[in-house]
mmCIF file of the N, C-alpha and C atoms, coordinates in Angstrom:
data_MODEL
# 
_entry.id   MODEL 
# 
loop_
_atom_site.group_PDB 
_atom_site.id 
_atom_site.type_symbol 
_atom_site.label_atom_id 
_atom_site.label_alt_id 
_atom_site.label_comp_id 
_atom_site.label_asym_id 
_atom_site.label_entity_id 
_atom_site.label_seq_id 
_atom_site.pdbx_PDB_ins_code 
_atom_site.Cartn_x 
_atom_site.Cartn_y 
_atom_site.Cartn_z 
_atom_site.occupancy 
_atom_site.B_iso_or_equiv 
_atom_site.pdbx_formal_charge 
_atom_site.auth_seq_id 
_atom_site.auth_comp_id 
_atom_site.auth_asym_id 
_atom_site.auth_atom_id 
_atom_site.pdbx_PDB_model_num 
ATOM 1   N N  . UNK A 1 1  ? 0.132   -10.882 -1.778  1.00 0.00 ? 1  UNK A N  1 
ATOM 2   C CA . UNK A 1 1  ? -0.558  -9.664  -2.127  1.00 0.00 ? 1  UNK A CA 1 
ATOM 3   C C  . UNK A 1 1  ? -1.874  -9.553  -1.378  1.00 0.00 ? 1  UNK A C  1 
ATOM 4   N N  . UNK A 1 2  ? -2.489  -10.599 -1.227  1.00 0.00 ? 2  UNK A N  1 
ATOM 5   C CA . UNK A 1 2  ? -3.995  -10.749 -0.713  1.00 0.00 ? 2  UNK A CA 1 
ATOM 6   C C  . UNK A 1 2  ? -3.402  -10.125 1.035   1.00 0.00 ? 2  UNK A C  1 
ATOM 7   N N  . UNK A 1 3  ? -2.378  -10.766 1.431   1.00 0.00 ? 3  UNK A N  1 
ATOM 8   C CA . UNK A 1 3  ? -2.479  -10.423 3.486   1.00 0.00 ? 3  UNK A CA 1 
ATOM 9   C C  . UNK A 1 3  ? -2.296  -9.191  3.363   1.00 0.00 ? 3  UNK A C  1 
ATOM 10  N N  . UNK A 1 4  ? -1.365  -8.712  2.185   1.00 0.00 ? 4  UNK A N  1 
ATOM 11  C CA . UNK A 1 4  ? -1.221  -6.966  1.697   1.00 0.00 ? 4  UNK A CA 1 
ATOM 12  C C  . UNK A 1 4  ? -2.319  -5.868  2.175   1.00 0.00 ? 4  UNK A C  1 
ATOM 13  N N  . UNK A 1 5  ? -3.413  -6.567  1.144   1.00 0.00 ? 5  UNK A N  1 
ATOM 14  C CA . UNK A 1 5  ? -4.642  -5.738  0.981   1.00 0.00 ? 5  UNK A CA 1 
ATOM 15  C C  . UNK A 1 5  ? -5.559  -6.055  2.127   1.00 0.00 ? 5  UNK A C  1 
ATOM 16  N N  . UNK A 1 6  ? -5.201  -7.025  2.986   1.00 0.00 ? 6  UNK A N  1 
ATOM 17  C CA . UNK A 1 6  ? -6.071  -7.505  4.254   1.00 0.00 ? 6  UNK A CA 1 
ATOM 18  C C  . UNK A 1 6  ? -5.689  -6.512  5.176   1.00 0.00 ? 6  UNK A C  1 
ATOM 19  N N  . UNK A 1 7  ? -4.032  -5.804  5.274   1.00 0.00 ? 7  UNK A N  1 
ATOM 20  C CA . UNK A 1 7  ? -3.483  -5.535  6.597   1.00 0.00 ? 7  UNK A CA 1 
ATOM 21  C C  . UNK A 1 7  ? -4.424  -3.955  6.167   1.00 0.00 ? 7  UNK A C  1 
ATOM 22  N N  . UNK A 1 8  ? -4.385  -3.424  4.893   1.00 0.00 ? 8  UNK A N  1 
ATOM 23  C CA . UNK A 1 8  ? -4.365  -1.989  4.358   1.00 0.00 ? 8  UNK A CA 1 
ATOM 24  C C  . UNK A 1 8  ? -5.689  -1.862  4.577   1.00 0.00 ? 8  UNK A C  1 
ATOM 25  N N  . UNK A 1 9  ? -6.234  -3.064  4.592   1.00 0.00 ? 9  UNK A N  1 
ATOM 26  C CA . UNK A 1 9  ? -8.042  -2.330  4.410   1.00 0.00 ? 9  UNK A CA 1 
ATOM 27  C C  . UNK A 1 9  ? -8.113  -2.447  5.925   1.00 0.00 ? 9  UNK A C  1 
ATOM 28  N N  . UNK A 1 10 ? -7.477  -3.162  7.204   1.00 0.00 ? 10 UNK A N  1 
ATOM 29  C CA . UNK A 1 10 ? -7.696  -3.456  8.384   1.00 0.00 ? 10 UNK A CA 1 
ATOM 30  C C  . UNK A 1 10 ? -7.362  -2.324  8.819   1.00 0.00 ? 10 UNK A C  1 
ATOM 31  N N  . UNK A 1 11 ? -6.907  -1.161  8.738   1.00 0.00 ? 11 UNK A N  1 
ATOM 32  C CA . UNK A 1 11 ? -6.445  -0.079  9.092   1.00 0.00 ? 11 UNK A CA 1 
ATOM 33  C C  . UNK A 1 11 ? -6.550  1.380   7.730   1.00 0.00 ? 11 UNK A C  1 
ATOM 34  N N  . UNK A 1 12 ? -7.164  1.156   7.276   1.00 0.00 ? 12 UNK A N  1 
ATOM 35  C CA . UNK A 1 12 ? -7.784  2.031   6.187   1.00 0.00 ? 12 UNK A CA 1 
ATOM 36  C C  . UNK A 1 12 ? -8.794  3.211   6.363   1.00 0.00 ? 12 UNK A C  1 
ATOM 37  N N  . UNK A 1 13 ? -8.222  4.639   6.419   1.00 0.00 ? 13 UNK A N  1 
ATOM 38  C CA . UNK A 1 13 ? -8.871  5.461   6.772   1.00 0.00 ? 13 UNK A CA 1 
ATOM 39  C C  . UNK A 1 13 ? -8.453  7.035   5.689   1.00 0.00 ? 13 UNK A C  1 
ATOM 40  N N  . UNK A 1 14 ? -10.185 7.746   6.005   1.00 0.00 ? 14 UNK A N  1 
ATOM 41  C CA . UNK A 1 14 ? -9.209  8.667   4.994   1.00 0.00 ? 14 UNK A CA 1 
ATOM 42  C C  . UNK A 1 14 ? -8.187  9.836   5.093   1.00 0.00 ? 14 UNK A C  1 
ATOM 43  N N  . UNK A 1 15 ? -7.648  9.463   5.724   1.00 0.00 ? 15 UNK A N  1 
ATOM 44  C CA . UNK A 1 15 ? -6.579  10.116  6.464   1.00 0.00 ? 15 UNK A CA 1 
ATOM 45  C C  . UNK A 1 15 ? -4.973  8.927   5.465   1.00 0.00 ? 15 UNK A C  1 
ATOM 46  N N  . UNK A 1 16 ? -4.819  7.916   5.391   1.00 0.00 ? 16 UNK A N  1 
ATOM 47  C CA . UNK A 1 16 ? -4.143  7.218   4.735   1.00 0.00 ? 16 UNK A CA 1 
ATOM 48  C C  . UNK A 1 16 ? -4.266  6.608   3.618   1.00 0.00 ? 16 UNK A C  1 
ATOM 49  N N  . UNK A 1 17 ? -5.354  6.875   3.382   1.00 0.00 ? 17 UNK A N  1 
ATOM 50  C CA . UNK A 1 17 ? -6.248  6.350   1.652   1.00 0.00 ? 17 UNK A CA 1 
ATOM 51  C C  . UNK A 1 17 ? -5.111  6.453   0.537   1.00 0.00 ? 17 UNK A C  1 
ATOM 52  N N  . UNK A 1 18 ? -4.950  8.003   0.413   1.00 0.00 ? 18 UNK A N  1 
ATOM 53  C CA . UNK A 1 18 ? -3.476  7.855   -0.509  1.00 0.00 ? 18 UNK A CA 1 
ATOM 54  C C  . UNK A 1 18 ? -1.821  6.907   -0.602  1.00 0.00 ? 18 UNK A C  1 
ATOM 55  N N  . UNK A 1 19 ? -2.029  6.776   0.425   1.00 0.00 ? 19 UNK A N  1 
ATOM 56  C CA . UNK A 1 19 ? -0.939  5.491   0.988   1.00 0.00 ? 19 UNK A CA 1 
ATOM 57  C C  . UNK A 1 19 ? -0.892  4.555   0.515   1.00 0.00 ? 19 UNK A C  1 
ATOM 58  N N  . UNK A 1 20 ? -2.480  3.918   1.094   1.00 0.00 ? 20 UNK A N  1 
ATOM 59  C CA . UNK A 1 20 ? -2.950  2.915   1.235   1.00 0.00 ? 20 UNK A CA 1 
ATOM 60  C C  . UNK A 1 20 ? -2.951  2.655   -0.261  1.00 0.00 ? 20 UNK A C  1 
ATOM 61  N N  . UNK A 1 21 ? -3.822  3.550   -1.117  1.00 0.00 ? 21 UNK A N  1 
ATOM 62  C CA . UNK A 1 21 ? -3.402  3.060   -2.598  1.00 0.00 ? 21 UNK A CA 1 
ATOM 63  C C  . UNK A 1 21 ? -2.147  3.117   -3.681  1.00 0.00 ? 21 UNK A C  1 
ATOM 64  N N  . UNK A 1 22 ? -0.684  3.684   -2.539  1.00 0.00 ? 22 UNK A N  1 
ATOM 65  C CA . UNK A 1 22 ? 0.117   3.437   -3.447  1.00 0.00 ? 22 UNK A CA 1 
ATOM 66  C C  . UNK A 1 22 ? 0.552   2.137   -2.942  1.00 0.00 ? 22 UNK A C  1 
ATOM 67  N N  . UNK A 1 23 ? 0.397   1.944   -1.866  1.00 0.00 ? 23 UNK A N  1 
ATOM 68  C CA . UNK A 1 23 ? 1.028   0.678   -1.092  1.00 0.00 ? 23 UNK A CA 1 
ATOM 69  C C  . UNK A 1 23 ? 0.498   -0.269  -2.411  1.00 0.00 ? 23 UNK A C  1 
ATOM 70  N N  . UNK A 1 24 ? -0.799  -0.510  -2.573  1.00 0.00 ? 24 UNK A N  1 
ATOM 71  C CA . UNK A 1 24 ? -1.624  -1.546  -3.346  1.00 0.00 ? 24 UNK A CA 1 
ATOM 72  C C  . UNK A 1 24 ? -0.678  -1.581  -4.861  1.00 0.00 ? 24 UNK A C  1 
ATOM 73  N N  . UNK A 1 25 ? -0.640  -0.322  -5.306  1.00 0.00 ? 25 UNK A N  1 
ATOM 74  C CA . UNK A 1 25 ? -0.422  -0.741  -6.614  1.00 0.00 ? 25 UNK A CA 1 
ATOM 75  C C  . UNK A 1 25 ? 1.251   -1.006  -6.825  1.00 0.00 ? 25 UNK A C  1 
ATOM 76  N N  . UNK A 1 26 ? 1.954   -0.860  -5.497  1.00 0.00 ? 26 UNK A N  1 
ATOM 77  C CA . UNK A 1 26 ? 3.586   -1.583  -5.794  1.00 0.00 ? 26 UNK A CA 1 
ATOM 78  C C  . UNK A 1 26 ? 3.928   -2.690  -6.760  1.00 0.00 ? 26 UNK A C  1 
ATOM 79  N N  . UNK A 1 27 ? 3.369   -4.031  -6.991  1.00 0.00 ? 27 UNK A N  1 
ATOM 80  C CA . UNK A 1 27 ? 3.508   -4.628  -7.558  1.00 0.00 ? 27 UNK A CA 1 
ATOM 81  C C  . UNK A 1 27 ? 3.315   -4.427  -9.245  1.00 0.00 ? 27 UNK A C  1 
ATOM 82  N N  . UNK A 1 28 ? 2.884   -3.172  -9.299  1.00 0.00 ? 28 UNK A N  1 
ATOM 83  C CA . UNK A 1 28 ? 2.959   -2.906  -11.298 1.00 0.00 ? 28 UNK A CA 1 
ATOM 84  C C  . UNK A 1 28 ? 3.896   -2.220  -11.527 1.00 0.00 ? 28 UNK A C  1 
ATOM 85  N N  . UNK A 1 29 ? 4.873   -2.101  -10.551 1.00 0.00 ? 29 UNK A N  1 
ATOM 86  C CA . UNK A 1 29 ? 6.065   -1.709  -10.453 1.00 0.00 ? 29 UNK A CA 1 
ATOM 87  C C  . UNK A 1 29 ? 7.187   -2.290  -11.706 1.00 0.00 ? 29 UNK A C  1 
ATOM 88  N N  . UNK A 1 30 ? 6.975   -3.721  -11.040 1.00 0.00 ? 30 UNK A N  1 
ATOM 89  C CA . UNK A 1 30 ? 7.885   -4.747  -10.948 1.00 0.00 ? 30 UNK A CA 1 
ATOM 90  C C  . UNK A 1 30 ? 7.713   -5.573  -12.539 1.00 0.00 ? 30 UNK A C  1 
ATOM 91  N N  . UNK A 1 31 ? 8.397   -4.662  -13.022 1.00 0.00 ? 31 UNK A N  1 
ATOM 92  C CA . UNK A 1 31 ? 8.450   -5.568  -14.749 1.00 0.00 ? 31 UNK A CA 1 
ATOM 93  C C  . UNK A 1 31 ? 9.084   -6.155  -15.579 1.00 0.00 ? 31 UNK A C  1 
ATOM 94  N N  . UNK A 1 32 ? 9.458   -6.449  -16.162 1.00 0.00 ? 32 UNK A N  1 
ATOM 95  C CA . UNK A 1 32 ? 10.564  -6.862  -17.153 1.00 0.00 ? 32 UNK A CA 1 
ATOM 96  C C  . UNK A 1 32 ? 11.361  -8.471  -17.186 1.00 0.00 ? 32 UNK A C  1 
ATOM 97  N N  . UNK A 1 33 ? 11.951  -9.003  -17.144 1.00 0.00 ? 33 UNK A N  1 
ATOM 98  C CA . UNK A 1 33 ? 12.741  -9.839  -17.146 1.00 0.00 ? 33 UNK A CA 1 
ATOM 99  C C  . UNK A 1 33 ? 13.962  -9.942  -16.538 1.00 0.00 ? 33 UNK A C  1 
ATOM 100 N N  . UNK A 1 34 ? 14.877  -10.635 -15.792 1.00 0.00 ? 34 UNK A N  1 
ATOM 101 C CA . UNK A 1 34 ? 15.590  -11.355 -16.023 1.00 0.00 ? 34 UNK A CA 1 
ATOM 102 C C  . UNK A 1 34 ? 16.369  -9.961  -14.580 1.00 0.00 ? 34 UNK A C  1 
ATOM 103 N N  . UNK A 1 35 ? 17.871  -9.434  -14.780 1.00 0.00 ? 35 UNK A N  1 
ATOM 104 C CA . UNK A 1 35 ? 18.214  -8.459  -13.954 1.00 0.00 ? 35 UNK A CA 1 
ATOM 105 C C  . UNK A 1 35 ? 17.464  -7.106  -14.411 1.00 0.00 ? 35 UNK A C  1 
ATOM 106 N N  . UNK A 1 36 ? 16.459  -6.652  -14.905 1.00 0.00 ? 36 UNK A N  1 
ATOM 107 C CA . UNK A 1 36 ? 15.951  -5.707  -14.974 1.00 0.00 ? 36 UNK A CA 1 
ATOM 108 C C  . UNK A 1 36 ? 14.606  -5.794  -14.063 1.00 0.00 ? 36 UNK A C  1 
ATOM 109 N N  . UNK A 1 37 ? 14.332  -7.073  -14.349 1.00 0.00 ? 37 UNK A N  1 
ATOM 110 C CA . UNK A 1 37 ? 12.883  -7.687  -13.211 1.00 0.00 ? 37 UNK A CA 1 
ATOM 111 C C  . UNK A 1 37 ? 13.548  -7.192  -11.714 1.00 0.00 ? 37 UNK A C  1 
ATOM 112 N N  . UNK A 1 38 ? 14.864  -7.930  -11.869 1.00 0.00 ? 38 UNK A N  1 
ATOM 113 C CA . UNK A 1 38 ? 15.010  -8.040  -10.050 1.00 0.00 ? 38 UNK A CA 1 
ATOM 114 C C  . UNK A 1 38 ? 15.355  -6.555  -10.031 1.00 0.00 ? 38 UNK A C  1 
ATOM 115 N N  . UNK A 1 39 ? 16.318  -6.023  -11.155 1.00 0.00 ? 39 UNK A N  1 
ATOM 116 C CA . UNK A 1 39 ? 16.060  -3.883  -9.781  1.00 0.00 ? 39 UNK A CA 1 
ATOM 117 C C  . UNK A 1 39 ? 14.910  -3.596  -9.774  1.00 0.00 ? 39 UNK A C  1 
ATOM 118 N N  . UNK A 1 40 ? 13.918  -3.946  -10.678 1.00 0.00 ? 40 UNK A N  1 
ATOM 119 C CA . UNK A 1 40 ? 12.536  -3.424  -10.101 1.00 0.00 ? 40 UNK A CA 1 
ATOM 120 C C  . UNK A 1 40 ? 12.228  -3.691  -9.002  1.00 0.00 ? 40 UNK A C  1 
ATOM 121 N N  . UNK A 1 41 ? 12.190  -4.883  -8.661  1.00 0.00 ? 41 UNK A N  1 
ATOM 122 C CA . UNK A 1 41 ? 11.895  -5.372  -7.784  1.00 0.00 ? 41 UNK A CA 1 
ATOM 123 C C  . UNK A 1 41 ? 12.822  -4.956  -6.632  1.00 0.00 ? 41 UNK A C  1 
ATOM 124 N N  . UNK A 1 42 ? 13.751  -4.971  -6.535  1.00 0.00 ? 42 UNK A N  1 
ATOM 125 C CA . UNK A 1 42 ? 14.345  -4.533  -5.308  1.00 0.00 ? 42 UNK A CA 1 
ATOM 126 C C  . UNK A 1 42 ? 13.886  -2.774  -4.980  1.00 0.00 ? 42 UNK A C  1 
ATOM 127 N N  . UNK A 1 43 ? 13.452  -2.018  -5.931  1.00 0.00 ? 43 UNK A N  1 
ATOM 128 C CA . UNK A 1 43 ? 13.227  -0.785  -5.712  1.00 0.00 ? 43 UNK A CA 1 
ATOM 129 C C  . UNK A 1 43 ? 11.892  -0.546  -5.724  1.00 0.00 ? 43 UNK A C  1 
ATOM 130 N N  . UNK A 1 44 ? 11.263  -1.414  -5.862  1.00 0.00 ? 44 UNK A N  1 
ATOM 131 C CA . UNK A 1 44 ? 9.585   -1.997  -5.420  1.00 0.00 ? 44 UNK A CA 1 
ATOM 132 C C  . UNK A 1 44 ? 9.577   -2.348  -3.936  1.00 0.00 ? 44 UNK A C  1 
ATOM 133 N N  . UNK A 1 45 ? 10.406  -3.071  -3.150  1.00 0.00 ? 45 UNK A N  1 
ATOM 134 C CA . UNK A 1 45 ? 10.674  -3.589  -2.000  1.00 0.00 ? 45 UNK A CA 1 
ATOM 135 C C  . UNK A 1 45 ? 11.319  -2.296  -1.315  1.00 0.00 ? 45 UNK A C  1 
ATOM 136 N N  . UNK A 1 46 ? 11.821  -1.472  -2.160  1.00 0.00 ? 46 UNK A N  1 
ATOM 137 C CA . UNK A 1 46 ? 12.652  -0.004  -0.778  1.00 0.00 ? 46 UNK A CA 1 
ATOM 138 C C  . UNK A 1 46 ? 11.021  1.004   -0.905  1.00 0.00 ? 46 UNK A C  1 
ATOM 139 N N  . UNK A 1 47 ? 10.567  1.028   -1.913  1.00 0.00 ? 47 UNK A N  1 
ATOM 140 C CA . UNK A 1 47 ? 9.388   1.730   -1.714  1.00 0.00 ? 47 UNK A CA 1 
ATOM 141 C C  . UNK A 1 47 ? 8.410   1.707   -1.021  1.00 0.00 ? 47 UNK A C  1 
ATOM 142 N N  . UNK A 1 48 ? 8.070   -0.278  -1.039  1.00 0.00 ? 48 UNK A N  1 
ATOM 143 C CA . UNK A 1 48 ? 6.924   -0.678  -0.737  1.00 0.00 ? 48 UNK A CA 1 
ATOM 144 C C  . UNK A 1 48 ? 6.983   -0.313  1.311   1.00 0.00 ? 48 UNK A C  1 
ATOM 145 N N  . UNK A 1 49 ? 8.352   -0.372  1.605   1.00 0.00 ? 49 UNK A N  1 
ATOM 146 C CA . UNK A 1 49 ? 8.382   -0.221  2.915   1.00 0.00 ? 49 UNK A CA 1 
ATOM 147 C C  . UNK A 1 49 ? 9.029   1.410   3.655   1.00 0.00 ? 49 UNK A C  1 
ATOM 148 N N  . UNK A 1 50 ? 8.905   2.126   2.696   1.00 0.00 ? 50 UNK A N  1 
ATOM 149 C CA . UNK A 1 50 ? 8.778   3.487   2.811   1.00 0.00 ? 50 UNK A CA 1 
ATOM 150 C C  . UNK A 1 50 ? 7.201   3.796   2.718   1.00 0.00 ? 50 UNK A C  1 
ATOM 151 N N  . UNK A 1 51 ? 6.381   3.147   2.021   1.00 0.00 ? 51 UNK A N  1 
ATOM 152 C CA . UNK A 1 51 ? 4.857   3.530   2.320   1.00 0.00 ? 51 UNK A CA 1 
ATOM 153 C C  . UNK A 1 51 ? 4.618   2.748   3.588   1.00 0.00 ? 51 UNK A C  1 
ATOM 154 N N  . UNK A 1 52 ? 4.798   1.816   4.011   1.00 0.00 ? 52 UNK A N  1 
ATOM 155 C CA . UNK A 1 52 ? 4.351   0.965   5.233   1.00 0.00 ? 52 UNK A CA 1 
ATOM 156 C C  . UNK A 1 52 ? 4.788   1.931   6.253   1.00 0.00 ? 52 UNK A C  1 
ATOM 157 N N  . UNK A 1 53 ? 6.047   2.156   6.634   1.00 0.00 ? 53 UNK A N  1 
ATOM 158 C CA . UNK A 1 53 ? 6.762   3.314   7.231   1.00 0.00 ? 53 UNK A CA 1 
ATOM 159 C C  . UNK A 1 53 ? 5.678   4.363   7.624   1.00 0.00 ? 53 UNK A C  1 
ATOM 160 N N  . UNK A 1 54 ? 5.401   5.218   6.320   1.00 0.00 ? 54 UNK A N  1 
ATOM 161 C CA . UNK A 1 54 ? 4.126   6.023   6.286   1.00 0.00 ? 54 UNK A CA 1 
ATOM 162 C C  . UNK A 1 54 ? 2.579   5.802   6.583   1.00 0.00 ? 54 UNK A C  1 
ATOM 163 N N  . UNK A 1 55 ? 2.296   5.079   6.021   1.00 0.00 ? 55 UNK A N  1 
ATOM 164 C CA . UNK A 1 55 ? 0.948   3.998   6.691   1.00 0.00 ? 55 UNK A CA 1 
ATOM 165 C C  . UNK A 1 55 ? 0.411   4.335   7.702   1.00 0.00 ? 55 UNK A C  1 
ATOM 166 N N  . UNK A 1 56 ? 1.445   3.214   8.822   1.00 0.00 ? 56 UNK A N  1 
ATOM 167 C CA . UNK A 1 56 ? 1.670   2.976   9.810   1.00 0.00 ? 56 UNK A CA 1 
ATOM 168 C C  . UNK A 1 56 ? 1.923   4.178   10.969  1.00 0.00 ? 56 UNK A C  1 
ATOM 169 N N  . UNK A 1 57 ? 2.521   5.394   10.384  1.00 0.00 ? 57 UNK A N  1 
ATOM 170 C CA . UNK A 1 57 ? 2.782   6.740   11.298  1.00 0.00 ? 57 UNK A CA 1 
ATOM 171 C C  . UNK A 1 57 ? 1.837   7.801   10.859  1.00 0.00 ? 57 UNK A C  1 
ATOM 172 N N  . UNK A 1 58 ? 0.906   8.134   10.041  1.00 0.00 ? 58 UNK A N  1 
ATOM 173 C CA . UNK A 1 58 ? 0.457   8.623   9.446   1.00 0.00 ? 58 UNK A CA 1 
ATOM 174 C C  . UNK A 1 58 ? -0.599  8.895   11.064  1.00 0.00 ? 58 UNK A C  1 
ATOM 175 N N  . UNK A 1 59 ? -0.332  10.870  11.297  1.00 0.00 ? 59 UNK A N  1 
ATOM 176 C CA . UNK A 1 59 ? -1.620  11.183  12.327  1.00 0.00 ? 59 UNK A CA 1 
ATOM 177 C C  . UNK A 1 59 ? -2.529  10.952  11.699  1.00 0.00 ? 59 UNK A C  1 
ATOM 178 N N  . UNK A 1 60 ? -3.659  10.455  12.464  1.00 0.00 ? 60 UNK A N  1 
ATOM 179 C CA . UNK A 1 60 ? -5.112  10.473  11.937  1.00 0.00 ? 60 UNK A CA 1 
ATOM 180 C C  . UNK A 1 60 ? -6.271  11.433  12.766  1.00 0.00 ? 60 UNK A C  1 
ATOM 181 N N  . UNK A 1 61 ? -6.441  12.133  11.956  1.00 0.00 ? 61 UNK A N  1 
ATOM 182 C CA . UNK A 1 61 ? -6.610  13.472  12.533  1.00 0.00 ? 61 UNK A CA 1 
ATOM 183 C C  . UNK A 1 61 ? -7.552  13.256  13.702  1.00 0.00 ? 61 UNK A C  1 
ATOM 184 N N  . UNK A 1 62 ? -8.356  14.355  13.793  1.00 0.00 ? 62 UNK A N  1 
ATOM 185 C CA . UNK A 1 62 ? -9.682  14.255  14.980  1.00 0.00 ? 62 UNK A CA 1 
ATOM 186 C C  . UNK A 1 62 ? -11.030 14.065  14.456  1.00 0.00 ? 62 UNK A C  1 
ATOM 187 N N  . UNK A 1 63 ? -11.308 14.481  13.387  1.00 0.00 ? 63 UNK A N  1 
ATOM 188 C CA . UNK A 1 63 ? -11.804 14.160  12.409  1.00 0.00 ? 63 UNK A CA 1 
ATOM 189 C C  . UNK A 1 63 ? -12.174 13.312  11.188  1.00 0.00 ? 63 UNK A C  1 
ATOM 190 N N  . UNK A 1 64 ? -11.339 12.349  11.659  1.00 0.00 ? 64 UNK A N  1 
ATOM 191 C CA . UNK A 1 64 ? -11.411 11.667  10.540  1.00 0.00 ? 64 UNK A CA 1 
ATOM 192 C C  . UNK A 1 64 ? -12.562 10.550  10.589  1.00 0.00 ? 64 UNK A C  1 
ATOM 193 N N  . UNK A 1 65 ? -12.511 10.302  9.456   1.00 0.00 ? 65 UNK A N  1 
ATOM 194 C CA . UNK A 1 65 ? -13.927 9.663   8.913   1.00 0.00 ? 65 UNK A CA 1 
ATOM 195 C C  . UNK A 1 65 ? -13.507 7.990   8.704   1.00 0.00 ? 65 UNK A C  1 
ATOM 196 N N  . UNK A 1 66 ? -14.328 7.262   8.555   1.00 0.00 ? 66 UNK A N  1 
ATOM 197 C CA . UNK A 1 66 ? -13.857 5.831   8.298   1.00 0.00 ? 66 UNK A CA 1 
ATOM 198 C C  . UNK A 1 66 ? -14.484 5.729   7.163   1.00 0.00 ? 66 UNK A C  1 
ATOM 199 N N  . UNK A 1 67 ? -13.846 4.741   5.984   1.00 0.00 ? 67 UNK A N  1 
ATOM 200 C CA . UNK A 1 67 ? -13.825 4.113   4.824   1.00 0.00 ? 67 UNK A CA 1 
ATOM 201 C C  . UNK A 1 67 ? -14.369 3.211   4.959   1.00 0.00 ? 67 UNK A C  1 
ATOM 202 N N  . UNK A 1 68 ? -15.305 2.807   3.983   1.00 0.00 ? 68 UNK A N  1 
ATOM 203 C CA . UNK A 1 68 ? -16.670 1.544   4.086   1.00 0.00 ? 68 UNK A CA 1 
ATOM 204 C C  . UNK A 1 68 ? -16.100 1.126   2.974   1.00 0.00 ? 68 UNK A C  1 
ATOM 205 N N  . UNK A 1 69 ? -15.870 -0.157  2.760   1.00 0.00 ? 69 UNK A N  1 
ATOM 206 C CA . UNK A 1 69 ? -15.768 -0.910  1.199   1.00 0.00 ? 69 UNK A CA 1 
ATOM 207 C C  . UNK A 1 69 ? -16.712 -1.999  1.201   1.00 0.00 ? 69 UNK A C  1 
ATOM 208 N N  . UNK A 1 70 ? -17.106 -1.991  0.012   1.00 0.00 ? 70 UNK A N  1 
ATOM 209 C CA . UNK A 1 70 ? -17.867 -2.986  -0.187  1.00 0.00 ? 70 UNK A CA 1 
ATOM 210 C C  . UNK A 1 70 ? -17.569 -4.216  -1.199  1.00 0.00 ? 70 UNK A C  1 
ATOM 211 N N  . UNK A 1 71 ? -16.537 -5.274  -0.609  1.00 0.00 ? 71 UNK A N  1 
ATOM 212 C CA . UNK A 1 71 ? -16.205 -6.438  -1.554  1.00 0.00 ? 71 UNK A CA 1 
ATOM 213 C C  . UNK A 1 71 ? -17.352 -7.449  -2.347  1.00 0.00 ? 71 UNK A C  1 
ATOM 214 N N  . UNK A 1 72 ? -16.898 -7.480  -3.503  1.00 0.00 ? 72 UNK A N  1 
ATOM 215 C CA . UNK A 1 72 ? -17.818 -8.334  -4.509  1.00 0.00 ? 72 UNK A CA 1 
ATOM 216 C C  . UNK A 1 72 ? -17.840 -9.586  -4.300  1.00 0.00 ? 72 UNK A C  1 
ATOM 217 N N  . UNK A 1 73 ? -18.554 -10.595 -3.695  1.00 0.00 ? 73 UNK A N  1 
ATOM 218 C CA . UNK A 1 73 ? -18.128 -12.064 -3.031  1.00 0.00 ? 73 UNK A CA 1 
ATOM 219 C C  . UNK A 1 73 ? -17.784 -12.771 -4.738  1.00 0.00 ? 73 UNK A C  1 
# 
């Protein structure tokens, strides 16, 4: 999850911000137990790489602005 949020903030703009935060929250997807855990999970995994898909192709306009975060050490 951590190289997740490394690749998203390494390329994080607001042009993909919305992406970028569904990409993040994929994993509260993924709930339950036992074969109900794993279809989540497998339909956590077709999603998670339909946002990467998007991410990744997403024009970034002419305009666009860059995203400053500021991590809490």
């Amino acid at each position: 999850y951590m190289k997740t949020v490394d690749d998203i903030i390494a390329k994080l703009s607001s042009d993909n911000y919305d992406t970028a935060v569904d990409l993040a929250s994929v994993p509260e997807h993924i709930r339950g137990f036992g074969h109900v855990k794993h279809q989540h999970f497998i339909e956590a995994k077709k999603r998670e790489a339909e946002l990467w898909e998007k991410f990744r192709n997403l024009k970034v306009g002419a305009a666009a602005k860059e995203i400053r975060i500021k991590v809490a050490a």
